[in-house]
N, C-alpha and C positions, 0 to 999 in steps of 0.2 A: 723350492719356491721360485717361480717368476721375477723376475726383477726388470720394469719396464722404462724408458725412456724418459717419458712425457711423467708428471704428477699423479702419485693415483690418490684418491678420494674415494672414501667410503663413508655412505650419508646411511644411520640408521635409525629409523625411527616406524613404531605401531602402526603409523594413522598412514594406510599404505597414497590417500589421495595428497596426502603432503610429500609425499617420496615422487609421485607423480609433476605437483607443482615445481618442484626442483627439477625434475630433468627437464621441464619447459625451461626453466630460469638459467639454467646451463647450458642450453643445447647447441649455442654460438661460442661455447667456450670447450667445445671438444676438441681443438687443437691445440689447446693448451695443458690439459687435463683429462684424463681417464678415469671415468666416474664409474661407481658400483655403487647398489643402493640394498639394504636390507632390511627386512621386519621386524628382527628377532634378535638375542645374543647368537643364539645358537649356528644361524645363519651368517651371522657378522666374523663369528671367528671359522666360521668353514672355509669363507673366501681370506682371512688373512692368516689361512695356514694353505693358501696353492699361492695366492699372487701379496709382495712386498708393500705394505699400503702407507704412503707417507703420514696423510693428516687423516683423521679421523672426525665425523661430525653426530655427534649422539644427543637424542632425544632424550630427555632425563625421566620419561615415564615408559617404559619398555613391559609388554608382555613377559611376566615371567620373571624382571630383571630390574633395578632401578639401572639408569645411565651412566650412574657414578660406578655400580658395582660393576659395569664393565667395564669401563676405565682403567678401574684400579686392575682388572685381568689384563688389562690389555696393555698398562704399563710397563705389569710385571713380567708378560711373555715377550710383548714389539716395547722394547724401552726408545727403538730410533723413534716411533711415528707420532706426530704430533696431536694430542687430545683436545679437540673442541669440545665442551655441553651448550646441547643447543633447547631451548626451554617458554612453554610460553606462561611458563609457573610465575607469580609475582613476590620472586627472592629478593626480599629487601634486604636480609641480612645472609649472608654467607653460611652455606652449610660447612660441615666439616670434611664429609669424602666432598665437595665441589673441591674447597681450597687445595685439597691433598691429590685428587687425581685430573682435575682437569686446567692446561693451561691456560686457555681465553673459555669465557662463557658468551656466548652468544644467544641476546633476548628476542623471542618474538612477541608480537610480528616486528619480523626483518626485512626489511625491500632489499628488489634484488641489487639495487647497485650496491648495499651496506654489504651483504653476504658476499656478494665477486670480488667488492675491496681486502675483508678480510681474509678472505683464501688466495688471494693474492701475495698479498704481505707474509701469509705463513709459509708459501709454497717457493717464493723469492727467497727469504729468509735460509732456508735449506741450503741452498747453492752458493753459501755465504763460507760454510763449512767444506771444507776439503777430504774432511778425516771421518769417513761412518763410526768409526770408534768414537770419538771427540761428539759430534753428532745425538748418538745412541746417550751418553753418560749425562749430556746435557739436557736433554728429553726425560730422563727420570727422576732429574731434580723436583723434587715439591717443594725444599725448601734449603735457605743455606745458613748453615753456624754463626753465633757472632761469638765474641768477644766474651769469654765467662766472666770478666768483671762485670762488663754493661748487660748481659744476660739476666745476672743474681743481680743486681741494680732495679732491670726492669721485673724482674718478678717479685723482689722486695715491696718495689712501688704499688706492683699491679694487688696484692695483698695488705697493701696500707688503707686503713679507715681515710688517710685525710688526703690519698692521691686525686689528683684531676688531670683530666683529657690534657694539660697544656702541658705537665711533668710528663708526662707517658709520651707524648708527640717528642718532646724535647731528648727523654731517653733512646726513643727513637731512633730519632733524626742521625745521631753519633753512632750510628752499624750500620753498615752496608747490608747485612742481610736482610737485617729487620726492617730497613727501610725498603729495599725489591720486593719484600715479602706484601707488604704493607701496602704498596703501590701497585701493586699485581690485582691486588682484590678490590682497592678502590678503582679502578680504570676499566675493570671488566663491566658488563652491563648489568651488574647488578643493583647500579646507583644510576644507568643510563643520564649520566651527567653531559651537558653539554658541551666541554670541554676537557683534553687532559689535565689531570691533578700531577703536580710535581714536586709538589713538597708532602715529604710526612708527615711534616705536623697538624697540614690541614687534612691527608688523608686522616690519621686520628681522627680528627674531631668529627668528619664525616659518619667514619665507622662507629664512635663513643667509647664510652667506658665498658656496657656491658660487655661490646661484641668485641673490642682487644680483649677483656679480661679471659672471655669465656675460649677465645681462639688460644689463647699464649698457655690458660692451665690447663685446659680440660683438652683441646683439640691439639694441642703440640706445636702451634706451627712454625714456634721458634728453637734450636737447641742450641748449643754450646760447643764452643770448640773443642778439643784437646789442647792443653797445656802445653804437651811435645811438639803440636803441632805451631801452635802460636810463636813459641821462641824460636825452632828450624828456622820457618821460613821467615818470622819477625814480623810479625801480621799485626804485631800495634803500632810499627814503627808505619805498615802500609796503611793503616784504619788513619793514623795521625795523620800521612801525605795527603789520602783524599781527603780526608777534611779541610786542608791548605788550598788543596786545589778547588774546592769546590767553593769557597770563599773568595781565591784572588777570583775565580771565573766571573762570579756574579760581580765582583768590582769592576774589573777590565767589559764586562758587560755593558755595565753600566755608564764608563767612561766611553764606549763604542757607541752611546745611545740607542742598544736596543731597547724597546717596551719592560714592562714589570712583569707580564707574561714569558717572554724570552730569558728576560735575567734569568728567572726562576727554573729554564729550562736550562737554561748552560749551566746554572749551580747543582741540577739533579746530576746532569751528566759529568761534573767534576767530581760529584762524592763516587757515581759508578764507576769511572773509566777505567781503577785496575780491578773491576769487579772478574774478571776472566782466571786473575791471579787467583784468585780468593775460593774458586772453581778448583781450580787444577792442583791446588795445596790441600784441598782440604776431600777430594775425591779421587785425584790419581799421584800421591803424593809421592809415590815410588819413581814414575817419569819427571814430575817436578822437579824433585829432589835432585835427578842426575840432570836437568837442563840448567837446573841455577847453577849447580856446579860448573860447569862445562860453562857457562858464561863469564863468571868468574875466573876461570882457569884460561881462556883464554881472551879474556878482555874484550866479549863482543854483548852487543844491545842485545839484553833478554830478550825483547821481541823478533830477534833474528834470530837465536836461536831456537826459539819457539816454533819459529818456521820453517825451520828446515828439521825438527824432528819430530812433529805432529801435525806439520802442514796448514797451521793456521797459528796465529798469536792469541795471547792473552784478551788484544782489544778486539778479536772477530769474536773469540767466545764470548766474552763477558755482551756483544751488542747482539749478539743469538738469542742469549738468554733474555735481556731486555725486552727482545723484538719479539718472542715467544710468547712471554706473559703478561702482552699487551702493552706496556710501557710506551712513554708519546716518543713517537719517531724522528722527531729533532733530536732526540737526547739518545737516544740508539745510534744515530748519524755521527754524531760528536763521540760517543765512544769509540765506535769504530774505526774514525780517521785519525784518531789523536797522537797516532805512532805516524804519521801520513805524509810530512811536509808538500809533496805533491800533488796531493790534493787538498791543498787546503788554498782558498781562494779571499780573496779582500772581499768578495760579496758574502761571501758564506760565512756572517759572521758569528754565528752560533756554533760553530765548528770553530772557527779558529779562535776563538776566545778561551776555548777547553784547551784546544793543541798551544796556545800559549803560555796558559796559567801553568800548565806539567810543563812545559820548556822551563819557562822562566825560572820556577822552584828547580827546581833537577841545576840550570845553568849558574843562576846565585846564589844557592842556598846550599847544595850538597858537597860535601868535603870528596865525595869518592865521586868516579863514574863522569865529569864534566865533560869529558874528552867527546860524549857519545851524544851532547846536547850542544849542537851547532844553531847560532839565534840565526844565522845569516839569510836563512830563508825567510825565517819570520819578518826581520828587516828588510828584506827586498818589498815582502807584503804592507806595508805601512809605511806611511812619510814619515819622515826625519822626525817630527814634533809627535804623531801618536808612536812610537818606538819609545823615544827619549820619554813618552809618558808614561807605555805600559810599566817598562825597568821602576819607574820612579814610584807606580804603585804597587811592585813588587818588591822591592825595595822597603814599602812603606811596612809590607805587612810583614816581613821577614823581621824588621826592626821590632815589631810588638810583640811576637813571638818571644824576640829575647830579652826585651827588654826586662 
């Protein structure tokens, strides 16, 4: 198999005058990209068995095939390359192979500056990852485990006569999986909403009652952790941190005077930012396993070791994944630098509001590990008076905690 320089991109779709309008729409972007276009599955997987094809863009009405049903072949054979459905069908509610095999859906009609942006963002995204392996494992994600208490919690609910959308959002809200899982679907264009949605609980209500209930029994697209897995790595102790974080975030937000839009962004990207952990424990738990060790044993920042023996950290995975399944890109940005101090700037305050709320917790809160949480950068980045304030409302919230 070929393996080429430049992005390759394979557009498939029936209607060969729409394969046509695309290579007009591309054809100043061939120095960026190497594009292949096909009819059929049949043809689709002939070129992605000679040449390496990063993103894939599929028509969901195929001669022969439905879109999803290649997807899911083509998960299962290229798990690296990333799966668009591209559709000009009027999907209000989420099918079950979309949620399962395709990362972003993409609604037509698309103009073309919508479609250049997005294959932009997927094809940037890529180069973000250092590790084809790391890369590959994350591209065949459909979906991620939570929490078996809060799992049997929400499937209790979702099987109660007297649940509503507010109880389901709110059981939600407290999993990291369920909450990506949930915000994946709402932000695709299948609700072509005006704006990103960043909270779960309003994705909920968006999506309702029927379509969580019917997604979570009938379609799967939530599961459950291992028990073994959960105490190893101490995944409630990390479920509880993000929760902390993503609560001081939207306060120290708030105290920063971002907007209600922003708050709500910094707080998505506080409950995600060890979402990369949550990745790598629960899919390559054999490497894990020996990197926490090894951290542990010789007293250095998980995220350094992570990077020297997978070649990227927990916060590049966990904003891949994000960045992948559509998720708003302020909050992809803020996971990703949150391990950062270098990049993190006094303008950029939706980034450093996240990279604070984990300093701050990790610097007054945690009995182990303080040695590897230096505020002095953060202090360099803010005057004397917002410093002395964020502490004060870290402080404040560490105090409720125990009280």
């Amino acid at each position: 198999m070929q393996k080429q320089e430049s992005s390759v991109i394979l557009f498939i779709d029936s209607d060969n005058n729409q394969l046509q309008s695309l290579k007009r729409s591309l054809r100043d972007h061939r120095h960026k990209w190497i594009n292949y276009y096909a009819e059929n599955a049949v043809s689709a997987l002939e070129i992605m068995s000679q040449i390496e094809v990063d993103v894939v863009v599929c028509e969901t009405q195929l001669t022969g095939i439905s879109g999803s049903e290649l997807l899911k072949q083509i998960q299962q054979r290229y798990p690296r390359t990333t799966r668009l459905l591209f559709s000009g069908q009027a999907l209000r509610t989420p099918a079950q192979e979309t949620v399962q095999y395709a990362h972003q859906f993409i609604a037509k009609p698309c103009s073309k500056t919508e479609l250049i942006n997005i294959l932009q963002r997927v094809t940037q995204l890529r180069d973000t990852i250092g590790n084809p392996a790391m890369e590959a494992l994350v591209n065949s994600l459909d979906t991620l485990p939570s929490l078996p208490q809060t799992y049997q919690q929400l499937i209790a609910a979702l099987q109660s006569k007297s649940a509503n959308v507010k109880d389901i959002g709110q059981i939600i809200a407290q999993d990291i999986g369920m909450s990506t899982k949930i915000l994946q679907m709402v932000n695709s264009a299948f609700f072509g909403l005006p704006q990103h949605v960043a909270s779960p609980e309003h994705a909920v209500s968006l999506l309702g009652m029927e379509t969580v209930t019917n997604l979570a029994l009938t379609a799967g697209i939530f599961t459950q952790l291992e028990s073994t897995l959960v105490e190893e790595f101490e995944l409630e102790a990390l479920w509880q941190h993000s929760l902390a974080v993503a609560t001081l975030s939207q306060r120290l937000a708030n105290a920063a005077g971002l907007n209600p839009q922003e708050s709500e962004m910094a707080m998505l990207a506080g409950l995600l930012h060890d979402l990369g952990k949550v990745v790598l424990a629960t899919c390559d738990s054999n490497e894990y396993r020996r990197i926490v060790r090894q951290s542990k044993r010789q007293e250095e920042p998980l995220c350094l070791v992570e990077s020297e023996s997978i070649w990227c950290s927990h916060a590049t995975l966990g904003a891949y994944l994000m960045g992948l399944w559509g998720l708003p890109f302020s909050a992809v940005e803020a996971v990703a630098m949150h391990h950062t101090p270098d990049q993190q700037t006094s303008e950029h305050t939706g980034c450093l509001v996240v990279y604070a709320a984990n300093l701050l917790l990790h610097a007054m809160g945690d009995a182990d590990g303080k040695s590897h949480y230096d505020t002095g950068h953060l202090e360099s980045l803010l005057s004397p008076e917002e410093f002395t304030h964020w502490r004060a409302i870290t402080a404040e919230y560490l105090d409720g905690q125990t009280a």
